[in-house]
C-alpha atoms as one frame of an Amber mdcrd trajectory, in Angstrom:
protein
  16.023  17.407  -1.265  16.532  17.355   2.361  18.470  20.374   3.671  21.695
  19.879   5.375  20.261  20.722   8.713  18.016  17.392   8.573  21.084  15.388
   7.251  22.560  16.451  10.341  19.965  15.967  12.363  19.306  12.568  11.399
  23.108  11.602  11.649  23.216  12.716  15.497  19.753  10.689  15.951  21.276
   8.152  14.369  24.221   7.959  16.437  22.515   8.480  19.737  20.335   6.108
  19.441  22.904   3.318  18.798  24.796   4.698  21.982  22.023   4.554  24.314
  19.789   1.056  23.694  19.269   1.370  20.178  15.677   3.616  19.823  14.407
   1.550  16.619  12.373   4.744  16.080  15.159   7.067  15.766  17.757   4.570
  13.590  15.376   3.899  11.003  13.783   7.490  10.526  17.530   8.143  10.227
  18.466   5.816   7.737  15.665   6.865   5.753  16.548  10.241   5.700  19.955
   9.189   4.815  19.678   6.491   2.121  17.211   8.144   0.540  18.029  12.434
   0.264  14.103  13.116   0.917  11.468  14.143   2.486   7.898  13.187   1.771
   4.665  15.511   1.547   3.649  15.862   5.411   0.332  13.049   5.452  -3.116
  13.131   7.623  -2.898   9.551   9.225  -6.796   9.516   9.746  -8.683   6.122
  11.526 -11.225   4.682   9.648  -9.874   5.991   6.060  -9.733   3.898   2.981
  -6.838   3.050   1.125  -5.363   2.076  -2.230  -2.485   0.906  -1.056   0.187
   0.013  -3.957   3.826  -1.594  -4.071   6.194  -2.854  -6.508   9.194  -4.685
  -6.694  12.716  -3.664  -7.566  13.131  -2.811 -11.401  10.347  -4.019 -12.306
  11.099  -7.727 -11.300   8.313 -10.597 -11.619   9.292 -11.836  -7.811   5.383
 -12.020  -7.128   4.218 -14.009 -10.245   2.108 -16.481  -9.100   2.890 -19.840
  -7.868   1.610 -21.415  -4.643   4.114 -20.453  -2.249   4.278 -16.959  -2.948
   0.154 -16.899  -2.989   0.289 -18.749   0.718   2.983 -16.638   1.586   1.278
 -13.460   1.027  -1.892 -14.692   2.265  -0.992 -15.258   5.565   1.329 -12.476
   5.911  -1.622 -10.371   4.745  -4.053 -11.931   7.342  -1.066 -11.530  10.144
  -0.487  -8.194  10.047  -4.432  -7.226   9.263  -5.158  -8.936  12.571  -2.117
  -7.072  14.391  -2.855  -3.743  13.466  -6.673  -3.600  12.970  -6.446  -3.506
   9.453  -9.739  -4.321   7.081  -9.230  -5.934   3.666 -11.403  -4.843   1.043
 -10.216  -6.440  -1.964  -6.905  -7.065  -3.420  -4.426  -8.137  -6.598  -0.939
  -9.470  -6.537   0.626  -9.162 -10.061   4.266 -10.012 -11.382   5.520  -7.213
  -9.679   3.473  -5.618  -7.857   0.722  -5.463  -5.395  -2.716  -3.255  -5.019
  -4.588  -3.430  -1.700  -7.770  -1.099  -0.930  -8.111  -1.248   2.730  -9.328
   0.629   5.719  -7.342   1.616   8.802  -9.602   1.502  11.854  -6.839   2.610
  14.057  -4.599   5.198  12.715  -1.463   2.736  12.142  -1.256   2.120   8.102
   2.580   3.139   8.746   3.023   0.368  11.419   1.175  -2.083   8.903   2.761
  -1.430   5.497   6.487  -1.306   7.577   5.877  -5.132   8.938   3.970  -6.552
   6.314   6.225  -5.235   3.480   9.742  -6.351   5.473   8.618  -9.941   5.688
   7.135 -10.180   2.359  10.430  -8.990   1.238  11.940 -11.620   3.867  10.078
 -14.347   2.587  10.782 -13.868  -1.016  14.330 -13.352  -0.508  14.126 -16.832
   0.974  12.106 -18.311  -1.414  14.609 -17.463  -4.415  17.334 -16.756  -2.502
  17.122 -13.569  -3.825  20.554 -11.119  -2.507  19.058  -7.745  -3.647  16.316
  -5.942  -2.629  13.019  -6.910  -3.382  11.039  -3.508  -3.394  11.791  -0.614
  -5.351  13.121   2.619  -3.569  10.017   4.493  -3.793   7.554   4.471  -0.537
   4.282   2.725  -0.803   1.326   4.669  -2.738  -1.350   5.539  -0.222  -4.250
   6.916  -1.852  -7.425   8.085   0.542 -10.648   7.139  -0.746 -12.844  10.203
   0.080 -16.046   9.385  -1.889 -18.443   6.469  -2.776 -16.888   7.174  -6.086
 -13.130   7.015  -5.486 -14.014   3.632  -3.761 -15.796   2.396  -6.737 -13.295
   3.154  -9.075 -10.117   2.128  -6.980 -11.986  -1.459  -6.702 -12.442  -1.863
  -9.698  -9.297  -0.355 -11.086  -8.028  -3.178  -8.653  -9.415  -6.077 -10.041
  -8.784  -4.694 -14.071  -5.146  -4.569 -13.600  -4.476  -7.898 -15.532  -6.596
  -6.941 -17.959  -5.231  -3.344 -18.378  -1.483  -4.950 -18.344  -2.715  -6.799
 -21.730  -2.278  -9.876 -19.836  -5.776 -11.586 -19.863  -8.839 -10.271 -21.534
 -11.011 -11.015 -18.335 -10.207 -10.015 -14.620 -11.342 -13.632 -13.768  -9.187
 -15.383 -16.079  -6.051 -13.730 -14.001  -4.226 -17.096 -12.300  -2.866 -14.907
  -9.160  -4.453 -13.639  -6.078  -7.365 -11.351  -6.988 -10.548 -10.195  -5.556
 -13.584 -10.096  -8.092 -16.685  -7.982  -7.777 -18.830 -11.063  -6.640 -16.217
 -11.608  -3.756 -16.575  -8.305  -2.107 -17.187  -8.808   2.009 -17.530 -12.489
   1.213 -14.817 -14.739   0.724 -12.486 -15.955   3.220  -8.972 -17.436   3.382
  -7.793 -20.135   6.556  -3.992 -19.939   5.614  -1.549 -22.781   6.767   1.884
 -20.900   7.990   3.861 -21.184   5.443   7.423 -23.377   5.766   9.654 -20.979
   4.518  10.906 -18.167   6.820   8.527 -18.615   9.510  10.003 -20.193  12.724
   6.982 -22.685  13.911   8.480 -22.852  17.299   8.237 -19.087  17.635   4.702
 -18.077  19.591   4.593 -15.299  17.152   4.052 -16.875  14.085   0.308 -18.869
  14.695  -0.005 -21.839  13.264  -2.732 -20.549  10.635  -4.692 -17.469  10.068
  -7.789 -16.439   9.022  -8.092 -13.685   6.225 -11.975 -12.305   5.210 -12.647
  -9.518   2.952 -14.933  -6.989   4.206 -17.125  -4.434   2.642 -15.744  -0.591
   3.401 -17.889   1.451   5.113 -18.791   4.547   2.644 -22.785   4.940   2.362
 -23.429   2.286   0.135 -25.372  -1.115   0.570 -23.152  -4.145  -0.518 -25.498
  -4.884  -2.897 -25.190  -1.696  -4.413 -21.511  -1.557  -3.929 -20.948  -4.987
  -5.930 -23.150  -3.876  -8.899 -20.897  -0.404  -9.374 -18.026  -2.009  -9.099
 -19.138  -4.878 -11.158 -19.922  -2.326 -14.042 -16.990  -0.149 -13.671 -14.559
  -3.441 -14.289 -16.739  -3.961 -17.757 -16.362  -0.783 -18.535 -12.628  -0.408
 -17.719 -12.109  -4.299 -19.655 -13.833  -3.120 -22.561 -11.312   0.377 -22.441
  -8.625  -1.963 -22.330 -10.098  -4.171 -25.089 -10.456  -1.187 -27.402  -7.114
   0.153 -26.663  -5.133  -3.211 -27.664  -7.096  -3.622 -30.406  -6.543   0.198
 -32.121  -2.430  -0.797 -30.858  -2.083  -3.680 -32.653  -1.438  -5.056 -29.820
  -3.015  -8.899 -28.842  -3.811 -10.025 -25.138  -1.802 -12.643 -23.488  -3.702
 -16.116 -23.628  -3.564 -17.150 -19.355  -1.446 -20.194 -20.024   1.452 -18.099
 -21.708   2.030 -16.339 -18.456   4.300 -18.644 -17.069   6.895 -16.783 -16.326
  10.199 -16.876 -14.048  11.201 -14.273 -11.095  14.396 -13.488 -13.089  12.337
 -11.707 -15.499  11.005  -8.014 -15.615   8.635  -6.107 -17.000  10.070  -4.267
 -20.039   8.461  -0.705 -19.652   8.251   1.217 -16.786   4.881   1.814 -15.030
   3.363   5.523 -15.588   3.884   6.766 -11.922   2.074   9.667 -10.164   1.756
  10.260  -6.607  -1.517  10.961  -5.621  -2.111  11.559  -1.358  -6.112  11.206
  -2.506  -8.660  10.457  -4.810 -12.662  11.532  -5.227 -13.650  10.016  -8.281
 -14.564  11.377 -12.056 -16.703  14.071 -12.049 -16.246  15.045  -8.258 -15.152
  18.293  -8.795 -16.869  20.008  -5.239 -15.248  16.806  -3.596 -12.126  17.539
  -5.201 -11.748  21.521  -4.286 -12.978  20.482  -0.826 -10.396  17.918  -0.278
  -7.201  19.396  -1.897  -8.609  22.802   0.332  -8.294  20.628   3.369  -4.830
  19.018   2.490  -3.111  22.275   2.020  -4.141  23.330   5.330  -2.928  20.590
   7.317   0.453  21.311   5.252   0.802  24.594   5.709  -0.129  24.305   9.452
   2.703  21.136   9.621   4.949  23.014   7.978   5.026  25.820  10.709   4.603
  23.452  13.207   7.849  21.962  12.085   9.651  25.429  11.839   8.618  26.081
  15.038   9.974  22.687  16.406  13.242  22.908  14.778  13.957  26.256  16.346
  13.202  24.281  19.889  10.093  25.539  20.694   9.377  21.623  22.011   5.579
  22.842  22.830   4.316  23.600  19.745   1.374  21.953  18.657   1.164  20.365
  15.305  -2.323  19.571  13.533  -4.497  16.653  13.879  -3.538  13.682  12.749
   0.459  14.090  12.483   1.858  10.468  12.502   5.697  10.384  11.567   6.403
  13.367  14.373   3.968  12.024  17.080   5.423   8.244  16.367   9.051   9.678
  16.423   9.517  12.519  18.839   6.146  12.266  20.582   5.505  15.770  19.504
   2.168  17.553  20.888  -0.543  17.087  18.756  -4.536  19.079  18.477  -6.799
  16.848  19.084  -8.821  15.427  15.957
């Protein structure tokens, strides 16, 4: 929980912001510290890392099942904020109620690009169903780093075998949403109309259409060889699910019984972790290396921090801060 030293902190940000101009920086940090009572794990905001990126929708809700306006919707908010921020799109699936993205962030702004893009999703759908709650749940996006060949195998594939794992068709390619198959990967393309709802046509802003294309992530691998593997880890991971229905009791949804409405929900809860990164099965040297190198950018923003609370305002804290650098413009070592 945060201590009462950061609820106090974040109350006087709060409040003198909103006195002098209104610092959008300082008000939301402080409402988020807040609304919410915590703090996350410190993160490495690195350029050029991959992503599984992952959110879902307020209990559980099916406000992304897929019809066309929410698939044009989230296609061309996708491709908006992709373009803005430098973002690549690897490969992608949007299910009842919720969303996987693997991506790579050439510039060092996946915070920038997950804020906009998720608050006009969430403004679009609200207008769509003229929906009065919220439309994502309380949690922060899951941003896994893909440090191996491996982890970015198995996170594609683990992307595309989501319907199929959900018991909700027996083949990734029978799936009726948005989804990126194996075959797809740094190929296909999207030009995306602006959608009518929400976006103001007479506002320069909003373009008239853009242009979404998948590319292949940059980790050692031909794209040959990067289809195949990730072609053959979504068999394997189908088949898994197969089995696992099938020893349940359990049969897979047929694709035309999964009409559904956006007043439904799913009725039992995802299994939730929160993983900062992933290397892939059998990585264990990866792994020790990795977690090794997280704890010491922790540890060193954690002192940092201490340091900076106590107002020494010179302190330098480790490569690849984001939330202090973005917020207080804090000194950071170079990376």
């Amino acid at each position: 929980m945060v201590g009462e030293k950061w609820r106090q902190f974040a109350r006087h940000r709060q409040g003198e912001a909103r006195e002098n101009g209104g610092n959008l920086r300082h008000v939301a940090v402080a409402q988020c510290v807040l609304s919410t009572g915590l703090m996350s794990q410190p993160r490495e905001i690195v350029r050029g890392r991959i992503y599984l990126v992952t959110r879902r929708t307020v209990m559980g809700f099916f406000l992304l099942r897929p019809c066309p306006q929410v698939k044009q919707f989230f296609l061309y908010t996708l491709a908006l904020y992709a373009r803005r921020y430098g973002i690549k799109i690897h490969a992608f699936v949007v299910m009842f109620n919720h969303i996987h993205i693997v991506l790579t962030d050439t510039r060092g702004c996946l915070p920038n690009f997950l804020r906009d893009f998720d608050r006009v999703m969430a403004l679009g759908i609200k207008k769509f169903y003229q929906w009065r709650g919220e439309v994502w749940d309380g949690q922060q996006p899951s941003c896994v780093a893909l440090m191996t060949p491996m982890a970015v195998v198995e996170k594609l594939a683990y992307t595309m075998a989501n319907p199929v794992q959900a018991g909700l068709v027996s083949k990734a390619e029978q799936w009726p949403g948005l989804i990126v198959l194996p075959a797809a990967l740094g190929i296909e393309s999207w030009d995306v109309e602006r959608p009518n709802m929400y976006f103001d046509p007479t506002n320069p802003q909003w373009p008239a259409q853009e242009r979404l294309e998948l590319t292949m992530p940059q980790h050692y691998l031909t794209d040959e060889e990067l289809r195949a593997k990730v072609a053959q880890e979504l068999e394997r991971l189908e088949q898994a699910a197969h089995e696992r229905f099938k020893g349940a009791g359990q049969p897979i949804a047929k694709p035309r019984g999964l009409r559904v409405t956006h007043k439904q929900r799913a009725r039992s809860a995802e299994r939730r972790g929160n993983p900062t990164f992933a290397v892939g099965k059998g990585q264990t040297e990866a792994y020790r290396q990795v977690s090794a190198g997280v704890k010491r950018f922790r540890s060193k923003y954690r002192e940092a921090l201490r340091r900076w609370q106590e107002g020494e305002r010179q302190v330098q804290f480790p490569a690849h801060t984001w939330q202090m650098s973005w917020l207080h413009r804090v000194q950071v070592e170079p990376g």
